[in-house]
N, C-alpha and C positions, 0 to 999 in steps of 0.2 A: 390398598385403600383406593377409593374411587372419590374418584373429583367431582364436587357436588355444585350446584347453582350456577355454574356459568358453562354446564355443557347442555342447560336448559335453555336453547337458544331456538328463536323463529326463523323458520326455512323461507327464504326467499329466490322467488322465483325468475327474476332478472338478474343480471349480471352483469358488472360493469360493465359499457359500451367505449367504441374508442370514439376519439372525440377530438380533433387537432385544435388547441391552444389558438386564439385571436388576441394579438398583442395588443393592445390599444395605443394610439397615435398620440404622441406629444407627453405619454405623464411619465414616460422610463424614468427611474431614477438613478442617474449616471453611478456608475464605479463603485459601486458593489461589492466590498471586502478588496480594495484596489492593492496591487505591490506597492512595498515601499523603493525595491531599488529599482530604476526603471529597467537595469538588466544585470545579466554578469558583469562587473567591472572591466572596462578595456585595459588591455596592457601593451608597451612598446618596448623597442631598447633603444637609449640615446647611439645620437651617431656617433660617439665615439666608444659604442659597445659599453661604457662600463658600469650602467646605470641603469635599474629598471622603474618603469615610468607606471602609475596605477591611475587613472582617471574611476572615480565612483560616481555614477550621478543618482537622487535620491528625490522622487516623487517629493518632499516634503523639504524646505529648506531647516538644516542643524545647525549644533553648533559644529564647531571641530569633533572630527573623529578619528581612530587610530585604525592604521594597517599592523599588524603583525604577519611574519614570514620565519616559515621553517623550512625542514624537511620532512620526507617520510621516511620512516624510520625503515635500514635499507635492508633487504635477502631477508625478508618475515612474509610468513604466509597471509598476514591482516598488515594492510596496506593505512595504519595510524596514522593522523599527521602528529608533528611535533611542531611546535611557535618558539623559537630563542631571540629573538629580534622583534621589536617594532620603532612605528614612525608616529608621530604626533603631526598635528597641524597647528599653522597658525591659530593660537587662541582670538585670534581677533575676530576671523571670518565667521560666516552666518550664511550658508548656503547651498543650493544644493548640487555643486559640480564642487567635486572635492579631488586635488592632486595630491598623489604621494609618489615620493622619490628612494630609492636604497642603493648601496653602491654593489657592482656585483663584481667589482675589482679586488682582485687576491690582495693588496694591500692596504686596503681597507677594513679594518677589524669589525667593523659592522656587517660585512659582507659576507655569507653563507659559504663562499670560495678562502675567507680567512683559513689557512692551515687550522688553526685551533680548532672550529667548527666544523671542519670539509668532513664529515660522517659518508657522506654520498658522492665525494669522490666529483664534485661540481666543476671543479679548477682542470680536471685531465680533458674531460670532454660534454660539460654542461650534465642537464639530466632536469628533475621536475623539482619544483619550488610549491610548497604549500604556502598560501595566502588566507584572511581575513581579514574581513574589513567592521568596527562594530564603529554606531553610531547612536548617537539619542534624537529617539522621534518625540518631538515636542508634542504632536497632537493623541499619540496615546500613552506619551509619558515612560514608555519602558524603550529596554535598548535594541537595535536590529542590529544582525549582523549575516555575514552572509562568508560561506567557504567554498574555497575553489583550488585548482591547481595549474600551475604551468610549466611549458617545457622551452629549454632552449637548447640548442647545440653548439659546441664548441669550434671552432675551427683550427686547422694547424696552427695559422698565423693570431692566434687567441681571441679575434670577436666572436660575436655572440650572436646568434639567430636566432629567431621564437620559433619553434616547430608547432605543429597539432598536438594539443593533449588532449588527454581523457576527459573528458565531464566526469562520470561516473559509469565504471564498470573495470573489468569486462567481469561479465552475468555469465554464471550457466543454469539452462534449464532442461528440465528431463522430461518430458511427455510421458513415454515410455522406456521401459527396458531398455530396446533395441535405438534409442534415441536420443539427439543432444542439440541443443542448439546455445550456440555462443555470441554473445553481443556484448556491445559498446556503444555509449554514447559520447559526442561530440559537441561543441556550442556553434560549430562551423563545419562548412562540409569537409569532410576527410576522409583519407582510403587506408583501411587496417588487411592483415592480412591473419585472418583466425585459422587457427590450426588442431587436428588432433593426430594422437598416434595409441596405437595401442600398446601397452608396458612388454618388452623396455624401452618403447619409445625410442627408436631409432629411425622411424621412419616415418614422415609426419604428410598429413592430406592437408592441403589449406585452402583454403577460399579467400579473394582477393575483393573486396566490395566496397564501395565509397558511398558520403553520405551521414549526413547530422548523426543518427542510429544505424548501425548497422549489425547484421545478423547472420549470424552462417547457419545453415541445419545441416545435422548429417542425420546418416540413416543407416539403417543394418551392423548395427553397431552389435557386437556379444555380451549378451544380459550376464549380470558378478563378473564384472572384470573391469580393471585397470586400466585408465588411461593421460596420457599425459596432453595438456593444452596450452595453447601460445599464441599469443595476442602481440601481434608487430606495430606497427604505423609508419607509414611511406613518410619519409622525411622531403625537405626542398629538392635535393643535392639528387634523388634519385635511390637511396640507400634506405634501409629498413629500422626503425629502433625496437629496442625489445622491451616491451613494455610490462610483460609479466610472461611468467609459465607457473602451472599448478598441476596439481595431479587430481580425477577424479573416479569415481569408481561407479560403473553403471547398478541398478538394482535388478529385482527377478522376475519373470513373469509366475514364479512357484509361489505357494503359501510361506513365506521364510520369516524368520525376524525383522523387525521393521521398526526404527524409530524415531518419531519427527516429531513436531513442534506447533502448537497453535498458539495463536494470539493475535488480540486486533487493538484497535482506535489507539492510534499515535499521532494523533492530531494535537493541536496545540494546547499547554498550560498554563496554568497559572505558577510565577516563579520568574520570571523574565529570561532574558539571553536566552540558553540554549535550550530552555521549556520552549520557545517558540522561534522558530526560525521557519521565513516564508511560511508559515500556517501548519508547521508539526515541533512534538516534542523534540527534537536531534538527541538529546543527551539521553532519553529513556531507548528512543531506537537504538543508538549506539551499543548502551548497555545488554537491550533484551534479546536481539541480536547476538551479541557475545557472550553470552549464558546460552545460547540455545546453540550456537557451534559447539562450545564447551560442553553440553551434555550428551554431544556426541547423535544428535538431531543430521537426518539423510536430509530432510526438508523443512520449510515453513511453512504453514497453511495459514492464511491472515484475512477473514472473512467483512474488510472492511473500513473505512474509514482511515486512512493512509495520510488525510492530510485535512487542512481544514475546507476547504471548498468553498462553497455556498459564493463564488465569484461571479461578476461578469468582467472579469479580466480575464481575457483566454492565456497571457503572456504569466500573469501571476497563479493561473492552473498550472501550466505546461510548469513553473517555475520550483513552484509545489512538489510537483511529481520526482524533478531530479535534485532536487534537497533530499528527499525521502530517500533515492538510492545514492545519493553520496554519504548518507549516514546507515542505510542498509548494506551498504556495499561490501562493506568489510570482507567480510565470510562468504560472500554471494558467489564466488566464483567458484565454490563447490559445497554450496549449501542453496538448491533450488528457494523461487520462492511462488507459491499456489495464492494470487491476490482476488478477491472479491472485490466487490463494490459496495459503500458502504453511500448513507444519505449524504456525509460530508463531501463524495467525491461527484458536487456539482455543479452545474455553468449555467447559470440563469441570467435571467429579465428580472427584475422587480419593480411594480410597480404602484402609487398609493392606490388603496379600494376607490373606487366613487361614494360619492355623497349620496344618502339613499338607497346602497345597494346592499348585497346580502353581507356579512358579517364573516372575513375569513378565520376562519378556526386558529390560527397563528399570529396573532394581531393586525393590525392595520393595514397589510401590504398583502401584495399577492406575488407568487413568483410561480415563473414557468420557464419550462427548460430552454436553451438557446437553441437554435437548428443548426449553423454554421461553427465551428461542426460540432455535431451531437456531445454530449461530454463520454458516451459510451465506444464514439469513435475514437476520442483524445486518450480516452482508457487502452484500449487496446494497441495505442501506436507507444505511449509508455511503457508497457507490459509487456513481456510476454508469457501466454497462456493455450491453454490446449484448444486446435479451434472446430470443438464439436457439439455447437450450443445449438439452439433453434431458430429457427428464420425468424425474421421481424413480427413482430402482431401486425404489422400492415403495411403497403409499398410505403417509401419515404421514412418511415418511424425510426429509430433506431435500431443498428445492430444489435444483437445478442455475441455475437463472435469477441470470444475471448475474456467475455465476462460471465458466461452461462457456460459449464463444461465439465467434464469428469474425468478420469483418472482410471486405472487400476495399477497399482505398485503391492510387491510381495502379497497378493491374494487380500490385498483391503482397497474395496474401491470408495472412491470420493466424488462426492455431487456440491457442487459451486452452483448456488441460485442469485440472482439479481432481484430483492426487493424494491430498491430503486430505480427501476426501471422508466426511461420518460416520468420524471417527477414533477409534477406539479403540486403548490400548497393547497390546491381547491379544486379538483378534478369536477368534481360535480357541478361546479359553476360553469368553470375556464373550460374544462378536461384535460387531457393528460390525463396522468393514472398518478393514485395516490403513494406517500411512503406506506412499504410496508406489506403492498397489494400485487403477488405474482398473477400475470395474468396466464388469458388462455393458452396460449400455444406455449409458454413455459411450463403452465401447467402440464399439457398433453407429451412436452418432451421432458417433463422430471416423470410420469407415468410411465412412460414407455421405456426410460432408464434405470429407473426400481426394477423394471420386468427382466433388462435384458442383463444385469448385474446379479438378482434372484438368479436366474439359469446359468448364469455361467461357473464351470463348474472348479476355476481356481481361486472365486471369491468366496473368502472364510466369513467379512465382516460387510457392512456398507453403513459410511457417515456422510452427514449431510452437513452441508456451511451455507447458512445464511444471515444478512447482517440484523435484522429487526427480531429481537425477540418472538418467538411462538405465544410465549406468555411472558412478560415482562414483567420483574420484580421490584422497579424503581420507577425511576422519576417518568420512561417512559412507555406507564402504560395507558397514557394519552394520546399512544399512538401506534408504533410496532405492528401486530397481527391483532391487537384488543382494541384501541382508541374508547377504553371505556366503554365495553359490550357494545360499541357502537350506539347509545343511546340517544337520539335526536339534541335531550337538553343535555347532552357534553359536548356535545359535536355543531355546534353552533346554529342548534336545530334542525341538522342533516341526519336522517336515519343512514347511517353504515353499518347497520346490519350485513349489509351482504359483504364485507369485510370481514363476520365473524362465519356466515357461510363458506368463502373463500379458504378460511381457515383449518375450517374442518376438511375440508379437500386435501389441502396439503399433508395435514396428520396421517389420513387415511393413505394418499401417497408414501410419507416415510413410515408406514408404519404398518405395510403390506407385508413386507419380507421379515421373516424371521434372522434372520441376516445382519438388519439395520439394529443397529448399536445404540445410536446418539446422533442428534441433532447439535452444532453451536452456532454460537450467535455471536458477536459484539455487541456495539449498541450502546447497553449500559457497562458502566464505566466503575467494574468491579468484578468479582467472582463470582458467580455461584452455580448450584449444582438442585435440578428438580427432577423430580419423579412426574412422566408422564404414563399415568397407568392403561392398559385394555379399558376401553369403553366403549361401550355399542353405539351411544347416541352419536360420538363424535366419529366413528367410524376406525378406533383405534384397535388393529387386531391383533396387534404384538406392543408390549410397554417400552418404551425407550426411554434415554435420559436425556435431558434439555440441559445443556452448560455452556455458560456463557462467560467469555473473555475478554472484556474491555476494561482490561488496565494496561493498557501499554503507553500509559504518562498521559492520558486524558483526564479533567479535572475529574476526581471521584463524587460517586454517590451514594447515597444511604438506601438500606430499603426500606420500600413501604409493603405495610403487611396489611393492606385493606384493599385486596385483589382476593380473589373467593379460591383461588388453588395455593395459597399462601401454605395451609400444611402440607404441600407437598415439594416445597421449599429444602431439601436437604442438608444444605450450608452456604453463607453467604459472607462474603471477607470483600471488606469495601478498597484491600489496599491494589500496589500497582501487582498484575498477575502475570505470569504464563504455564502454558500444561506441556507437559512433555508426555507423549504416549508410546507403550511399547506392544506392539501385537504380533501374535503368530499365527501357526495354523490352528491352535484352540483356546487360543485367551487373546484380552485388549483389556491391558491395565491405563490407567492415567495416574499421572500424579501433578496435583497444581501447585507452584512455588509464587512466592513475592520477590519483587525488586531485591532482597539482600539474599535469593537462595532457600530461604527459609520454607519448606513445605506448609500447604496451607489445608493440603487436602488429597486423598487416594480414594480410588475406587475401580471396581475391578466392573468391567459395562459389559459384562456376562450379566451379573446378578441385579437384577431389576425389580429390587425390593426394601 
């Protein structure tokens, strides 16, 4: 069936221009989606070792709030915390430096080293304490809380040290076959010593590197096979702790079975506590995460929106990003994870319109991206991702490195586009480039990556991931690749026509190869599954299917059916999702499930009918 009245579109002859943002002097308007904590909480140990000391300090002054402290639950391949303890405060106080105190003396039954508790063996020679701190923000009414860990060492003569711990990790990521790269984050500089070996692992290659994040790569590693990995940290004293080992298994450069995982926007909800923590859902990540190890998923492909954004707080971006992998982390260290950039993942200016001026499409404010530093460079020091994306659209702009990039694992290759690219709410006024609008040189390098993925001759399949819908079936298609046919009177009397020109490019791009499968998207904040049919006018020469994954504990949305390719709408399920897909060398099935398991949806992306 062919898609009628909105591939009736006027050809326009210009093309967006670039155009660098002018901030105007004096109307910023300060802190922007600001943190509530102003950091990780600090920790000490009293001088007489047997005490651990928590200082919280909290952008907004509370009332009393509680620390809880556990462990992780010990020799498991998912690194859980557990809470059996916490501390209260003075009901009296009202403020925003908050102490807490816990005893970490074996004879104190409150204390993690009590025999009764000791699970982790704390009392022989220390080890890591999980922590939590929740509070009530009086100004938006719901509770924060924030999760962390730390480590101390024991000594013969029984005090206590605080060593380096983990922020969140350690990560593995796979490029390719032949490759692996292992990382860790820190809240402070520190020296890890990452390691691999090949099964039986007797004999291990490590790299020794310090520093907030750090990252080892190896290379020429043997594609289907076995390896074992180990994550140390240089202690005070000179000596090494061992902070995990796992086993992982590389994939194939051949057409072989293959099964991984998509899904996106895990940004914050409605629900409080752990619907939102630092600007994401925690408790849906945690969970969809743990469903997608358990389905037995090699990787995660996650096209977007990771956390809630839209800051000018660079401390509560950064803050953002490593919430996201301490509640990712779980599985991570042998379940890669393939991140896009979604609109939420960004660092702006906002400032009011002037009086008299043009009307921005987003209400009353205008916002434009920060330069110092780009949020697409903050992306890729968080992340790691493959870095063979296309040069800036122009000296100074932002990278494309590590947020524009491709893939090929077991004979399926994947294409990562950046929608969001230098985002501005009003490009045509301000400039910058709008949501939703790939520009040139992305264009010219997803062209030339359709071509050299066609030729190659151990790609069975090719999918594409980008975060704004191609045609959007909700709330928005006020914006995405449609902004309302781009018609001047929805667009605040801006023709964005060539938004819908743009768009036919892209199709015509994914939709050269006979090869290419399917398109997904995030975005909207539900399932569904559409038919894009062959069509001449929009340059469509193979049909693909467009499905989109935005339930991953972002508030849901309904759809609207007064978009003109509505019957080609296949299915739509508004609850929380994720796809799991299985391909080989002659088939690529998906199947989409909800938050409790439940299948929502199969379809086999051979058959494009």
């Amino acid at each position: 069936m062919r898609l009628v009245l909105f591939f009736v579109l006027a050809a326009l002859n210009s093309i967006f221009a670039v155009k660098i943002p002018q901030i105007p002097q004096g109307v910023l308007i300060p802190q922007v989606n600001p943190r509530f904590f102003d950091s990780v909480p600090k920790v000490s140990i009293s001088s007489d070792s047997n005490y651990l000391n928590v200082v919280a300090v909290t952008r907004v002054p509370t009332p009393p709030g509680i620390l809880y402290y556990g462990n992780l639950e010990p020799n498991k391949r998912a690194r859980y915390r557990f809470y059996s303890r916490e501390v209260s405060q003075d009901p009296t106080q009202f403020t925003t430096v908050h102490n807490f105190s816990f005893a970490l003396n074996s004879h104190k039954w409150t204390s993690l080293e009590y025999p009764s508790y000791d699970v982790s063996n704390l009392s022989h020679e220390g080890g890591v304490i999980s922590l939590r701190v929740v509070f009530y923000n009086s100004e938006s009414q719901e509770h924060e809380q924030m999760d962390w860990e730390i480590r101390y060492r024991k000594n013969s003569d029984g005090t206590r040290v605080l060593e380096a711990a983990v922020d969140s990790g350690p990560f593995l990521d796979m490029h390719r076959p032949d490759h692996a790269v292992l990382s860790l984050n820190f809240r402070e500089t520190a020296t890890a010593r990452l390691s691999i070996a090949k099964s039986p692992c007797t004999t291990y290659q490590g790299k020794i590197l310090s520093g907030i994040k750090v990252e080892a790569e190896f290379f020429n590693l043997e594609p289907e096979t076995s390896y074992c990995a180990k994550a140390e940290i240089l202690n005070s004293d000179g000596s090494y702790f061992l902070h995990e080992t796992w086993k992982f298994e590389t994939l194939s450069f051949e057409p072989k079975p293959l099964r991984f995982v998509v899904m996106g926007d895990s940004r914050s909800a409605n629900g409080g506590g752990e619907h939102n923590v630092q600007g994401l859902n925690q408790k849906a990540i945690e969970k969809f995460f743990n469903l997608a190890y358990r389905s037995g998923a090699r990787f995660v492909v996650f096209p977007g929106d990771l956390i809630d954004g839209y800051t000018s707080d660079l401390e509560r971006l950064k803050l953002s990003f490593r919430t996201f992998h301490r509640a990712s982390g779980h599985h991570r260290h042998e379940m890669p994870l393939f991140a896009g950039m979604g609109n939420h993942e960004s660092f702006v200016h906002r400032f009011p319109a002037p009086k008299g001026g043009p009307k921005p499409w987003k209400g009353s404010n205008f916002t434009l991206p920060q330069t110092s530093p780009y949020v697409e460079e903050v992306f890729a020091q968080e992340l790691v991702s493959p870095r063979n994306g296309p040069e800036p659209e122009a000296d100074g702009l932002p990278p494309y490195i590590e947020n524009v990039y491709s893939f090929i694992m077991n004979g399926v290759g994947f294409v990562m586009l950046n929608s969001n690219y230098w985002y501005c709410s009003d490009p045509e006024t301000l400039g910058g480039n709008l949501e939703g609008y790939i520009m040139d040189k992305q264009l010219a390098w997803l062209n030339q990556t359709v071509k050299e993925m066609h030729k190659h001759e151990k790609v069975r399949h090719i999918l594409y991931f980008i975060h704004e819908p191609i045609f959007p079936n909700s709330v928005h298609q006020a914006d995405s690749m449609w902004f309302n046919g781009g018609l001047p009177e929805k667009n605040g009397g801006i023709d964005r026509s060539y938004v819908i020109t743009r768009r036919n490019e892209i199709l015509k791009a994914l939709s050269s190869s006979p090869k290419s499968r399917a398109v997904f998207h995030g975005h909207e904040h539900n399932y569904s599954k559409t038919l894009i049919p062959a069509n001449e006018e929009m340059g469509v020469t193979h049909p693909l299917w467009q499905i989109v994954s935005g339930g991953l504990g972002s508030p849901y949305y309904a759809q609207l059916k007064d978009v003109p390719w509505a019957n080609q709408v296949k299915v739509f399920n508004w609850s929380e999702n994720f796809i799991v897909l299985d391909s080989d060398e002659t088939s690529i099935r998906l199947e989409a499930f909800d938050g409790y398991g439940n299948s929502i949806d199969t379809q086999d992306l051979m058959v494009t009918e």
